[in-house]
Each structure stands twice: as structure tokens, then as C-alpha cells.
PDB file of N, CA, C and O in Angstrom, chain B, residues numbered from 101:
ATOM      1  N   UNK B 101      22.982   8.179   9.432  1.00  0.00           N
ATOM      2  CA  UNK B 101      24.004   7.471   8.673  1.00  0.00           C
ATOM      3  C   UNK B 101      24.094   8.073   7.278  1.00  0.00           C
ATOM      4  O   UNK B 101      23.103   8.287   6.579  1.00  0.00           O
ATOM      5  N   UNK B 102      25.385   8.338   6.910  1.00  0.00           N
ATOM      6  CA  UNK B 102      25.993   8.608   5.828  1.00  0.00           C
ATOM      7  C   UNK B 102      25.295   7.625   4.576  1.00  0.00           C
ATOM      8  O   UNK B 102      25.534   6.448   4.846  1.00  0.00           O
ATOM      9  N   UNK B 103      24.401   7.775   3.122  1.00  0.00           N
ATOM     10  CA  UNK B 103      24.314   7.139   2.350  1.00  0.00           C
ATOM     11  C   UNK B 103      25.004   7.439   1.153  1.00  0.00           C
ATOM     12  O   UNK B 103      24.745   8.609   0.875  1.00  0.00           O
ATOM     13  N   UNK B 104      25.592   7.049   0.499  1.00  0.00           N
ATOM     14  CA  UNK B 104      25.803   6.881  -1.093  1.00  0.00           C
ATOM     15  C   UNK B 104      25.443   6.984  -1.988  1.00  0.00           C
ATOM     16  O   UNK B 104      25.969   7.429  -3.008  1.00  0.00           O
ATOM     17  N   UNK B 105      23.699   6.288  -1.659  1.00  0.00           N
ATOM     18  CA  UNK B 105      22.591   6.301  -2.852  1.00  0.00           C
ATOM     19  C   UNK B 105      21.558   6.001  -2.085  1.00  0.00           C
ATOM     20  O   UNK B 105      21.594   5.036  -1.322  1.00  0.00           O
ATOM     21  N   UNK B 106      20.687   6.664  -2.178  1.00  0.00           N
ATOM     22  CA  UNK B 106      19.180   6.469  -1.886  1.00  0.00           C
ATOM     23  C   UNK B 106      18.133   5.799  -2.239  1.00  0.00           C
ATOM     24  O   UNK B 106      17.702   6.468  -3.178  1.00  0.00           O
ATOM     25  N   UNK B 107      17.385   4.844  -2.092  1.00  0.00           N
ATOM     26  CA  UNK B 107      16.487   4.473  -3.210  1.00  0.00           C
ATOM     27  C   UNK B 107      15.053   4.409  -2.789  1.00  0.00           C
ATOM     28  O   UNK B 107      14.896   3.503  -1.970  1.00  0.00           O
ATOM     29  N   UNK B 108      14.140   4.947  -3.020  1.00  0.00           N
ATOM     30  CA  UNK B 108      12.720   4.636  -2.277  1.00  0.00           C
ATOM     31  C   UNK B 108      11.586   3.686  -3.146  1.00  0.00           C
ATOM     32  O   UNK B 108      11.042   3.726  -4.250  1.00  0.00           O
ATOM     33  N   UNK B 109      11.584   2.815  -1.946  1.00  0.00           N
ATOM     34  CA  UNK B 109      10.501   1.909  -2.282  1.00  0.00           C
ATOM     35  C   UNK B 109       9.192   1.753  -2.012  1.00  0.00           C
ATOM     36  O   UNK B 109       8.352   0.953  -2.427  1.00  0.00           O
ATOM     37  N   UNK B 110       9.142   2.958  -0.984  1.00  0.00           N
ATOM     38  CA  UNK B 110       7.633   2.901  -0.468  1.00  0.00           C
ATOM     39  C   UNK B 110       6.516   2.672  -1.125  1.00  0.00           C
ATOM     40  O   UNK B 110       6.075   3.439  -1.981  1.00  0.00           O
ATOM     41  N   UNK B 111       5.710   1.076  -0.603  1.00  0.00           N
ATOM     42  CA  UNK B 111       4.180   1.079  -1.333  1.00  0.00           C
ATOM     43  C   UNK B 111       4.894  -0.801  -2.522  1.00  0.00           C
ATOM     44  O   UNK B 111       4.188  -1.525  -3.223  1.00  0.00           O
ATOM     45  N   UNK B 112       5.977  -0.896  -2.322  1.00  0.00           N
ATOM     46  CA  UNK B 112       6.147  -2.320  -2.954  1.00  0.00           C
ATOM     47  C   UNK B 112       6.229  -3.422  -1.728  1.00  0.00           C
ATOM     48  O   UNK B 112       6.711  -3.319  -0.600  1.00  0.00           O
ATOM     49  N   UNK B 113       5.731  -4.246  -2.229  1.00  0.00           N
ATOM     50  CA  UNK B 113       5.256  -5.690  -1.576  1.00  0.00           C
ATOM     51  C   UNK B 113       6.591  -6.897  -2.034  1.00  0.00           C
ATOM     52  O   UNK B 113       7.083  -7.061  -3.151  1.00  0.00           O
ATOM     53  N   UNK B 114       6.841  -7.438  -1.060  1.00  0.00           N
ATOM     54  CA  UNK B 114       7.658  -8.821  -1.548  1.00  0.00           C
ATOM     55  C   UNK B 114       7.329  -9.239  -3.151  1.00  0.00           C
ATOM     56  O   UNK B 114       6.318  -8.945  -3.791  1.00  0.00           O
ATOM     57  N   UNK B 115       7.937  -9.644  -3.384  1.00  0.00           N
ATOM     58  CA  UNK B 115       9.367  -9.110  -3.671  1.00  0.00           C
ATOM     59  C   UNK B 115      10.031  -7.955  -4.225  1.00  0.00           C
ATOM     60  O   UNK B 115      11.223  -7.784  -3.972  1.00  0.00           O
ATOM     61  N   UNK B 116       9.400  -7.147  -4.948  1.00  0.00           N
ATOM     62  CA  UNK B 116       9.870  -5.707  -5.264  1.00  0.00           C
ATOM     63  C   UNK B 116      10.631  -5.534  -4.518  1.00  0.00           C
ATOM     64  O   UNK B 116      11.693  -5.838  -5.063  1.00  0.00           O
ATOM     65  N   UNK B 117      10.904  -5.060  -3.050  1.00  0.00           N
ATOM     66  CA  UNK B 117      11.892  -4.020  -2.369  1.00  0.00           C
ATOM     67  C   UNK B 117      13.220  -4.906  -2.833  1.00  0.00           C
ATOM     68  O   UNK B 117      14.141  -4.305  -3.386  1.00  0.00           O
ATOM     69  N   UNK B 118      13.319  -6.392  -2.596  1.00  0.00           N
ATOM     70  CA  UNK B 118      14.703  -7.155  -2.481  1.00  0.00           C
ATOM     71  C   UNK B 118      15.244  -6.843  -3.978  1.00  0.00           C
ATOM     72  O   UNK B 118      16.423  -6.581  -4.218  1.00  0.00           O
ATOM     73  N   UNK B 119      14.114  -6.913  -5.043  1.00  0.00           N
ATOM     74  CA  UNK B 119      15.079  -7.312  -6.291  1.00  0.00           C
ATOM     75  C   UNK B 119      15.167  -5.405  -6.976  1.00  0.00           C
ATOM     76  O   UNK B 119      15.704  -4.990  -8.003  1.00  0.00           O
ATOM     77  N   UNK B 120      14.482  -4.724  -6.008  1.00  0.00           N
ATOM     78  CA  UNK B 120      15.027  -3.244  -6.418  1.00  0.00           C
ATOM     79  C   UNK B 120      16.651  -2.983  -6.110  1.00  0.00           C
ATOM     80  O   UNK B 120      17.606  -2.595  -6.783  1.00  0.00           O
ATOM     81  N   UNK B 121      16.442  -3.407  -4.722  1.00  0.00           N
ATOM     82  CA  UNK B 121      17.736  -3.246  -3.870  1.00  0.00           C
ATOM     83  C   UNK B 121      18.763  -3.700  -4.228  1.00  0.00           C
ATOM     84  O   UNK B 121      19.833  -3.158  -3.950  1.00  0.00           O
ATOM     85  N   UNK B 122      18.647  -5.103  -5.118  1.00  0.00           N
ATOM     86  CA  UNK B 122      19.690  -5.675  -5.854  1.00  0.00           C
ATOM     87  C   UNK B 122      20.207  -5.177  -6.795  1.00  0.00           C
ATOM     88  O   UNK B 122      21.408  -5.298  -7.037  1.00  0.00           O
ATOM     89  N   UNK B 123      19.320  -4.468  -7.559  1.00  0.00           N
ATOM     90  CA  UNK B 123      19.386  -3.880  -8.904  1.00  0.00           C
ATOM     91  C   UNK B 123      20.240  -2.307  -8.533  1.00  0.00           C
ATOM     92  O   UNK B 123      21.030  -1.737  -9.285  1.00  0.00           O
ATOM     93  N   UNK B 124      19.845  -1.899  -7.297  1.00  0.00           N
ATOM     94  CA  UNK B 124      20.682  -0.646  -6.408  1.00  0.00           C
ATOM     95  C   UNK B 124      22.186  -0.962  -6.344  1.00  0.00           C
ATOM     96  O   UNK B 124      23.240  -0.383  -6.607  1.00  0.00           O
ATOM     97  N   UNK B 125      21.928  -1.733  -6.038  1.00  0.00           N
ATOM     98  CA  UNK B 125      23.615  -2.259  -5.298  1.00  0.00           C
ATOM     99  C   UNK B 125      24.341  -2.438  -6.108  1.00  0.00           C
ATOM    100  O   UNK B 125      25.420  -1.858  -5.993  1.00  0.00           O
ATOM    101  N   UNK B 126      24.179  -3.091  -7.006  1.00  0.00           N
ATOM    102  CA  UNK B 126      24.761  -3.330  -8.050  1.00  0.00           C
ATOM    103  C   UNK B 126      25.408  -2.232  -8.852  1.00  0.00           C
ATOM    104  O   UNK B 126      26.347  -2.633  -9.539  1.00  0.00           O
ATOM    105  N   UNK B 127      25.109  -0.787  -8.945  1.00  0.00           N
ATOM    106  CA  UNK B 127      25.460  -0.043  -9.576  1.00  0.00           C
ATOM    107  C   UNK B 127      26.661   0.426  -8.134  1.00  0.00           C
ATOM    108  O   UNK B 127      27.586   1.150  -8.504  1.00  0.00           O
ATOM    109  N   UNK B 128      26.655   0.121  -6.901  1.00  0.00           N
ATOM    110  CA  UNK B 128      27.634   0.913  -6.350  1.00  0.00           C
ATOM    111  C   UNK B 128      29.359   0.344  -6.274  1.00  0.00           C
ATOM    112  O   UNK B 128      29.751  -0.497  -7.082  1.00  0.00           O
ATOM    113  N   UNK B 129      30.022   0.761  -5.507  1.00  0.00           N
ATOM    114  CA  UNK B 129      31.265   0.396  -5.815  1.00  0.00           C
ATOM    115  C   UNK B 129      31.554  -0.011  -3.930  1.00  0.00           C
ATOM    116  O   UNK B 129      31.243   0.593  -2.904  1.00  0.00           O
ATOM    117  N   UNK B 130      32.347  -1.423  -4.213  1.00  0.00           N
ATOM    118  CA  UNK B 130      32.479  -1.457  -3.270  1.00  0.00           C
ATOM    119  C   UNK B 130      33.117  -0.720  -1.597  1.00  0.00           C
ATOM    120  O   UNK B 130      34.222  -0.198  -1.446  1.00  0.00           O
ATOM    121  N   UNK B 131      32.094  -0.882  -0.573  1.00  0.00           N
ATOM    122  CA  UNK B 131      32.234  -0.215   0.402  1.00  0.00           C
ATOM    123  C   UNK B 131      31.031   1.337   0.932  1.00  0.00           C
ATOM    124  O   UNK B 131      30.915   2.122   1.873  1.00  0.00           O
ATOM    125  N   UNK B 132      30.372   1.038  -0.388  1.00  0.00           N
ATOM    126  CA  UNK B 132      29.594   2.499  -0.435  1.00  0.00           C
ATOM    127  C   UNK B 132      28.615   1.672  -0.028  1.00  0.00           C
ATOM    128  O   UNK B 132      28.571   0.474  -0.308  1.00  0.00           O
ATOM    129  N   UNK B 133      27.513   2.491   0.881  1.00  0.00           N
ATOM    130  CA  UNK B 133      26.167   2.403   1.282  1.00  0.00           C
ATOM    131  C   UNK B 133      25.102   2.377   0.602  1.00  0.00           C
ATOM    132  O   UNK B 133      25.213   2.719  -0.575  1.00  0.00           O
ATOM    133  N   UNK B 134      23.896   2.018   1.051  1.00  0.00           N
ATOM    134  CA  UNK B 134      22.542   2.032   0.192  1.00  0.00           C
ATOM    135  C   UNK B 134      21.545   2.417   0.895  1.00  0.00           C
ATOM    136  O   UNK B 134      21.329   1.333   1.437  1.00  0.00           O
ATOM    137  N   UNK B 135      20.768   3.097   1.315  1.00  0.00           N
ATOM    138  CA  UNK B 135      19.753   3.523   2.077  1.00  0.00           C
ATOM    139  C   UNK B 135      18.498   3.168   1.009  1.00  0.00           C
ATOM    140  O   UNK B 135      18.251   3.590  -0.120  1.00  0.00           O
ATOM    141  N   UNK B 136      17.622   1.914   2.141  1.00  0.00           N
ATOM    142  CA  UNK B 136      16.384   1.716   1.195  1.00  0.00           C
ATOM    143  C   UNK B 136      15.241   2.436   2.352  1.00  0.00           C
ATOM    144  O   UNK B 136      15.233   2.360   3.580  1.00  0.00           O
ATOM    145  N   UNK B 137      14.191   3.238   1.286  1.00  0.00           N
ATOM    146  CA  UNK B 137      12.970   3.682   2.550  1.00  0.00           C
ATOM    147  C   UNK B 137      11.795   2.561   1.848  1.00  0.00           C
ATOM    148  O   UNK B 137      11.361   2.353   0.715  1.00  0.00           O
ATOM    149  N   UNK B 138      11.606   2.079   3.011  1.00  0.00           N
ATOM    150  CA  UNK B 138      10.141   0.402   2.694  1.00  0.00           C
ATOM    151  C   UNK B 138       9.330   0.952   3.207  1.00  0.00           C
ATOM    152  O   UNK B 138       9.735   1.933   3.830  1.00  0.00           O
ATOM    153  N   UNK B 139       8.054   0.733   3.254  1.00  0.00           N
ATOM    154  CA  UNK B 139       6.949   0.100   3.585  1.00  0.00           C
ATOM    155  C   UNK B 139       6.142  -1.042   4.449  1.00  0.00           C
ATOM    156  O   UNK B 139       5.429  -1.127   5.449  1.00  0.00           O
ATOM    157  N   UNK B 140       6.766  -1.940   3.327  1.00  0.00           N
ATOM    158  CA  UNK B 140       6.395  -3.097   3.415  1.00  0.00           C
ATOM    159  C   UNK B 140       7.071  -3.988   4.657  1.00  0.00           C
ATOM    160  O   UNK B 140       8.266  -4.283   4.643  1.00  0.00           O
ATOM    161  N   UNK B 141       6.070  -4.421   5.846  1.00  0.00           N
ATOM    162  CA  UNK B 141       6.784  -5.240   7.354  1.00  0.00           C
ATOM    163  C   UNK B 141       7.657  -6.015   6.779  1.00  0.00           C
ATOM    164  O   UNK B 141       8.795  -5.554   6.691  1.00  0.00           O
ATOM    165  N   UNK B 142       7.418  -7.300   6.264  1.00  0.00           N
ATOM    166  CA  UNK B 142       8.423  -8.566   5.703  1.00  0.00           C
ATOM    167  C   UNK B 142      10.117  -7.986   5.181  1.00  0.00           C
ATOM    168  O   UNK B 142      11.152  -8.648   5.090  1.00  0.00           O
ATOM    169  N   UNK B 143       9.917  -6.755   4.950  1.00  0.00           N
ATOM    170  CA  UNK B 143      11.227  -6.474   4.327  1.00  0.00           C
ATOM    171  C   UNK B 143      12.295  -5.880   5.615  1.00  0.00           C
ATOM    172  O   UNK B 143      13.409  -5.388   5.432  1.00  0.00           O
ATOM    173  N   UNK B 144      11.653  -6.069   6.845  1.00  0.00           N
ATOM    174  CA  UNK B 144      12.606  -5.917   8.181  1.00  0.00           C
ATOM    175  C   UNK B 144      13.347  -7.203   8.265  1.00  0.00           C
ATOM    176  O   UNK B 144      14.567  -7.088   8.373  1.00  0.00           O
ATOM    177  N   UNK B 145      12.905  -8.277   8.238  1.00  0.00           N
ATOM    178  CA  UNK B 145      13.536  -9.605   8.226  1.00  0.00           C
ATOM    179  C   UNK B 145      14.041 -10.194   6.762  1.00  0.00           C
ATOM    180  O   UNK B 145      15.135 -10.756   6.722  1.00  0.00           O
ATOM    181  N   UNK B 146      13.362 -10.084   5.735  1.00  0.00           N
ATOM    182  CA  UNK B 146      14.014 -10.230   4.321  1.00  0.00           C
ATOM    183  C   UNK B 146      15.409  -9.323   3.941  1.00  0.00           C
ATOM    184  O   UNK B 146      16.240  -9.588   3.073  1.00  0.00           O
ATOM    185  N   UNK B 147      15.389  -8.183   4.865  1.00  0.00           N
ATOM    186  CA  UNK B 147      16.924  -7.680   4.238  1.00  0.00           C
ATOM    187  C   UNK B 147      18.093  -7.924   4.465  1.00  0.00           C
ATOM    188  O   UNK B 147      19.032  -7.853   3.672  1.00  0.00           O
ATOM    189  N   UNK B 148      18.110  -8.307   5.857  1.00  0.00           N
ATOM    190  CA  UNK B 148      19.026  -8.765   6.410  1.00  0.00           C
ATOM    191  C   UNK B 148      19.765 -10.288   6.040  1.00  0.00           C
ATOM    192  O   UNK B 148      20.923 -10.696   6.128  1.00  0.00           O
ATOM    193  N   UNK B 149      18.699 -10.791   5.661  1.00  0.00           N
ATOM    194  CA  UNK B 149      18.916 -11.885   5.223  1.00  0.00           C
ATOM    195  C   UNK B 149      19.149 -12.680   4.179  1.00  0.00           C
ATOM    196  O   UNK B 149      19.499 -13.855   4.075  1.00  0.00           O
ATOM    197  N   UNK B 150      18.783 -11.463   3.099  1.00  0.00           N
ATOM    198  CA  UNK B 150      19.395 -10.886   1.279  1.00  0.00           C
ATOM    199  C   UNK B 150      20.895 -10.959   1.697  1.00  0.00           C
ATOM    200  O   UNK B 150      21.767 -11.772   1.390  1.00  0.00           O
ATOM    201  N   UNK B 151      20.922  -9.832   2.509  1.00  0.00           N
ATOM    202  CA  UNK B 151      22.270  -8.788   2.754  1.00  0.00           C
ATOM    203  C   UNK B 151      23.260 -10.258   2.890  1.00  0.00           C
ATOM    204  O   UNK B 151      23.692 -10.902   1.934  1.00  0.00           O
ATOM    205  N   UNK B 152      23.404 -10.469   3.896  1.00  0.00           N
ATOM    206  CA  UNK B 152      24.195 -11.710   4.283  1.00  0.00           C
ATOM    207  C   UNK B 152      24.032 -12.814   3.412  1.00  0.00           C
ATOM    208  O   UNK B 152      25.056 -13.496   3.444  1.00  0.00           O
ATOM    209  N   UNK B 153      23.210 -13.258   2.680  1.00  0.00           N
ATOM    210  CA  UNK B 153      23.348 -14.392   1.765  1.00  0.00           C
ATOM    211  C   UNK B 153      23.726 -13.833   0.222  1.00  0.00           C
ATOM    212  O   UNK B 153      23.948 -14.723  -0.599  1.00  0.00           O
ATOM    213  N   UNK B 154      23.819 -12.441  -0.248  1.00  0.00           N
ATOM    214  CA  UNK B 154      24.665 -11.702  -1.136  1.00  0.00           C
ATOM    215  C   UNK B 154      25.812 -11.415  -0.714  1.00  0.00           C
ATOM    216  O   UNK B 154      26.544 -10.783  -1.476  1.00  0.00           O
ATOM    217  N   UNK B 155      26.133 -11.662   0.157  1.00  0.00           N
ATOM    218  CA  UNK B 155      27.429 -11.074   0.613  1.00  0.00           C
ATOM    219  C   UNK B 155      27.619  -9.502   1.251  1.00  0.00           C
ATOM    220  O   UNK B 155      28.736  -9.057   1.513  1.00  0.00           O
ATOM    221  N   UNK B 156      26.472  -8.797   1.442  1.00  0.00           N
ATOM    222  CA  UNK B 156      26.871  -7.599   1.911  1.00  0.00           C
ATOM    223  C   UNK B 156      26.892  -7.512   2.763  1.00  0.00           C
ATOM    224  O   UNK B 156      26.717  -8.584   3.343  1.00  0.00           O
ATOM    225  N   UNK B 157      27.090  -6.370   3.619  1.00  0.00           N
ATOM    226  CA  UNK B 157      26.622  -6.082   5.105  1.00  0.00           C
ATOM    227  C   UNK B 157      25.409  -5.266   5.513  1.00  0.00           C
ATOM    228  O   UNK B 157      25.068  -4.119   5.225  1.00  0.00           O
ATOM    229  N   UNK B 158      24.992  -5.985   6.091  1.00  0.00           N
ATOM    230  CA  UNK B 158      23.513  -5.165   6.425  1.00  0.00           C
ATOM    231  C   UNK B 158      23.867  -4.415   8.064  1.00  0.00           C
ATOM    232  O   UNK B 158      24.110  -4.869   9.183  1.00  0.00           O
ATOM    233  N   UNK B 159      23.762  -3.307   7.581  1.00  0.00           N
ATOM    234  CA  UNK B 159      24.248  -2.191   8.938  1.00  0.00           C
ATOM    235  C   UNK B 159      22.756  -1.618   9.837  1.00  0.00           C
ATOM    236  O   UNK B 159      22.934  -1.018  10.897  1.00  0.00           O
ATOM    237  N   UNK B 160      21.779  -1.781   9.485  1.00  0.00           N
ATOM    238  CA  UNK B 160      20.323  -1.425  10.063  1.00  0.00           C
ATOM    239  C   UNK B 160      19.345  -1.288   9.843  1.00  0.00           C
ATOM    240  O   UNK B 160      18.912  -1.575   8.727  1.00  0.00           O
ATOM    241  N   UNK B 161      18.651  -0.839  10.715  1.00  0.00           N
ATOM    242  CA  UNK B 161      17.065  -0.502  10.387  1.00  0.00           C
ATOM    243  C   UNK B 161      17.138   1.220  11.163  1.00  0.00           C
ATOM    244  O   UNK B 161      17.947   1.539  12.034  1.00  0.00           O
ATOM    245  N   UNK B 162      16.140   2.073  10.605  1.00  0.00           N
ATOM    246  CA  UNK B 162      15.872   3.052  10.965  1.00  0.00           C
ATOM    247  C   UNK B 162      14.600   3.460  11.439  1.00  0.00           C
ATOM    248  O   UNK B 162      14.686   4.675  11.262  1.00  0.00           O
ATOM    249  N   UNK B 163      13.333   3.235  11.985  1.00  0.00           N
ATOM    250  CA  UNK B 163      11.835   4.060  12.048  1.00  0.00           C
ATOM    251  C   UNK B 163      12.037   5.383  11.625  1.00  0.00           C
ATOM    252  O   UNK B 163      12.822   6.271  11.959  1.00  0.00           O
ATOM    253  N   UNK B 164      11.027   5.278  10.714  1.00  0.00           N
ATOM    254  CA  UNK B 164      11.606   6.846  10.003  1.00  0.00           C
ATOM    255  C   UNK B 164       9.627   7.682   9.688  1.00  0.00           C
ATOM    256  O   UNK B 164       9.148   8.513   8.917  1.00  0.00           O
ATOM    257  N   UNK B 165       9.025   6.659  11.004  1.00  0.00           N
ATOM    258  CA  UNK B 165       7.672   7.127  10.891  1.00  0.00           C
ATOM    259  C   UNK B 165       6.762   6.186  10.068  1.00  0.00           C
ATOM    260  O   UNK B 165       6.717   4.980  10.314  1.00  0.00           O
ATOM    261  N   UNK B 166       6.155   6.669   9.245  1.00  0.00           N
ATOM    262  CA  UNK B 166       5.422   5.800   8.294  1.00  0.00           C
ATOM    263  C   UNK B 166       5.720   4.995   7.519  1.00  0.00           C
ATOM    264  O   UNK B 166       4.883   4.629   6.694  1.00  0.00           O
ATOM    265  N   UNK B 167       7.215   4.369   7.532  1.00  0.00           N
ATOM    266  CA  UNK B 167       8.150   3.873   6.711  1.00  0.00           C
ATOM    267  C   UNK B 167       9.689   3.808   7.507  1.00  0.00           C
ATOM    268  O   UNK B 167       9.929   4.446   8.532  1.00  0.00           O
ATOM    269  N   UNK B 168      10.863   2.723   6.679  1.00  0.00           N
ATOM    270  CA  UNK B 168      11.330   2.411   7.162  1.00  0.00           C
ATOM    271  C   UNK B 168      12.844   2.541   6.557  1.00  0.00           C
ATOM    272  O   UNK B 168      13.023   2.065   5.436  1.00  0.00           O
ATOM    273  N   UNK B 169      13.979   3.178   7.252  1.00  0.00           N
ATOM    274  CA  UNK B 169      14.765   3.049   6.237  1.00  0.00           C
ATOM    275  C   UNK B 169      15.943   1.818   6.765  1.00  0.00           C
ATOM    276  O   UNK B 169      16.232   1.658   7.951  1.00  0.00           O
ATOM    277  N   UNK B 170      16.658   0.840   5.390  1.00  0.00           N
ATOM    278  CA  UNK B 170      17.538   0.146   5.668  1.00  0.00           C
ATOM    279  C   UNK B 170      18.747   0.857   4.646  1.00  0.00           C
ATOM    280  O   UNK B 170      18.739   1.318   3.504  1.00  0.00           O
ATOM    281  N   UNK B 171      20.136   0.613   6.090  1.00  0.00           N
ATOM    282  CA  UNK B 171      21.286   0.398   5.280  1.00  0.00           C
ATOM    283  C   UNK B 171      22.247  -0.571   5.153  1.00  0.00           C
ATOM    284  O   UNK B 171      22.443  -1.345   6.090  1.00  0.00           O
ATOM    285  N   UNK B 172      22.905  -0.650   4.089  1.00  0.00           N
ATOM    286  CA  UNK B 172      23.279  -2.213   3.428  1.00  0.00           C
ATOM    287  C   UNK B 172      24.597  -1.528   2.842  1.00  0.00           C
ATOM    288  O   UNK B 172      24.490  -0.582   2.062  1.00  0.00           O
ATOM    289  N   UNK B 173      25.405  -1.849   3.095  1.00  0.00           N
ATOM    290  CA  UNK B 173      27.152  -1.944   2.500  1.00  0.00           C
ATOM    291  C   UNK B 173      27.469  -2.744   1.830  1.00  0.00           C
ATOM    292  O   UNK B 173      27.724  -3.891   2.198  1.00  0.00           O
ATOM    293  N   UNK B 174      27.512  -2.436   0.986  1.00  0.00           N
ATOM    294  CA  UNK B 174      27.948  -3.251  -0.504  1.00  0.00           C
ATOM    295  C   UNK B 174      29.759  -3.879  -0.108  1.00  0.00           C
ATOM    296  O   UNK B 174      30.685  -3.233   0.383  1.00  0.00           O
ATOM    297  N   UNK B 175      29.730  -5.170  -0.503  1.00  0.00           N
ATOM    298  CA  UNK B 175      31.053  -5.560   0.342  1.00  0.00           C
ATOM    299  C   UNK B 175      32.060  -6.636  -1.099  1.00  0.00           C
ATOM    300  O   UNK B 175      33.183  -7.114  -0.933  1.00  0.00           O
ATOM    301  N   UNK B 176      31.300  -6.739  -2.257  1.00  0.00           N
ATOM    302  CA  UNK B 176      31.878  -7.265  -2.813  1.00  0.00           C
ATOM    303  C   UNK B 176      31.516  -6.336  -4.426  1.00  0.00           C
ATOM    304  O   UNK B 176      32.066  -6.679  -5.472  1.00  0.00           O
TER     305      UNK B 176
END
């Protein structure tokens, strides 16, 4: 998948990845992507569930090996 902006979080614990990701998003323009690479398990079920209660779209999860990447579409 096509990203926009990249951001790596590997090695942060709840809450770090969510309020990085926020702080990500925020700089994009709507419709553009965000590719986060985690770590941390909890943030497979915490993003999705950011995503949708911010209003974005949360488009996936990736296994990317030792880490994990999510992408999130910025929608507003």
C-alpha cells in the first residue's frame, strides 16, 4: 500500500503509538494515508478503534516480521 507519510513507532507502549499517530495525522491533508510500524500487541485492536472514533478510516494491518505496520486514511 501506497503511504503518504511514514511514521515509526517501534519499542512504544500504550499509549505512545495512539497519541503519536494523532499527532501524524494531523499534519496530513485529507484523503492521504499514514503508515504506522508498532511493536507494541494492544495497538492491533487500539487502532482501529482510534481510527473510527476520530473519524478516519482504518484500512489495515500488515505483519511486517518483528513489527507491525498500520494504515489509516485521514478522512476529515
Amino acid at each position: 500500500m501506497k503511504a503518504d507519510k511514514v511514521i515509526d513507532l517501534r519499542g512504544l507502549t500504550c499509549p505512545g503509538p495512539i497519541l503519536q499517530t494523532k499527532k501524524a495525522i494531523d499534519e496530513l491533508e485529507p484523503g492521504q494515508v499514514l503508515e504506522i510500524w508498532g511493536t507494541d500487541p494492544g495497538t492491533k485492536s487500539d487502532m482501529p478503534a482510534w481510527a473510527k472514533r476520530a473519524g478516519h478510516e482504518f484500512l489495515g494491518v500488515e505483519d511486517a516480521g518483528d513489527y507491525m505496520k498500520f494504515y489509516v486514511r485521514k478522512k476529515k
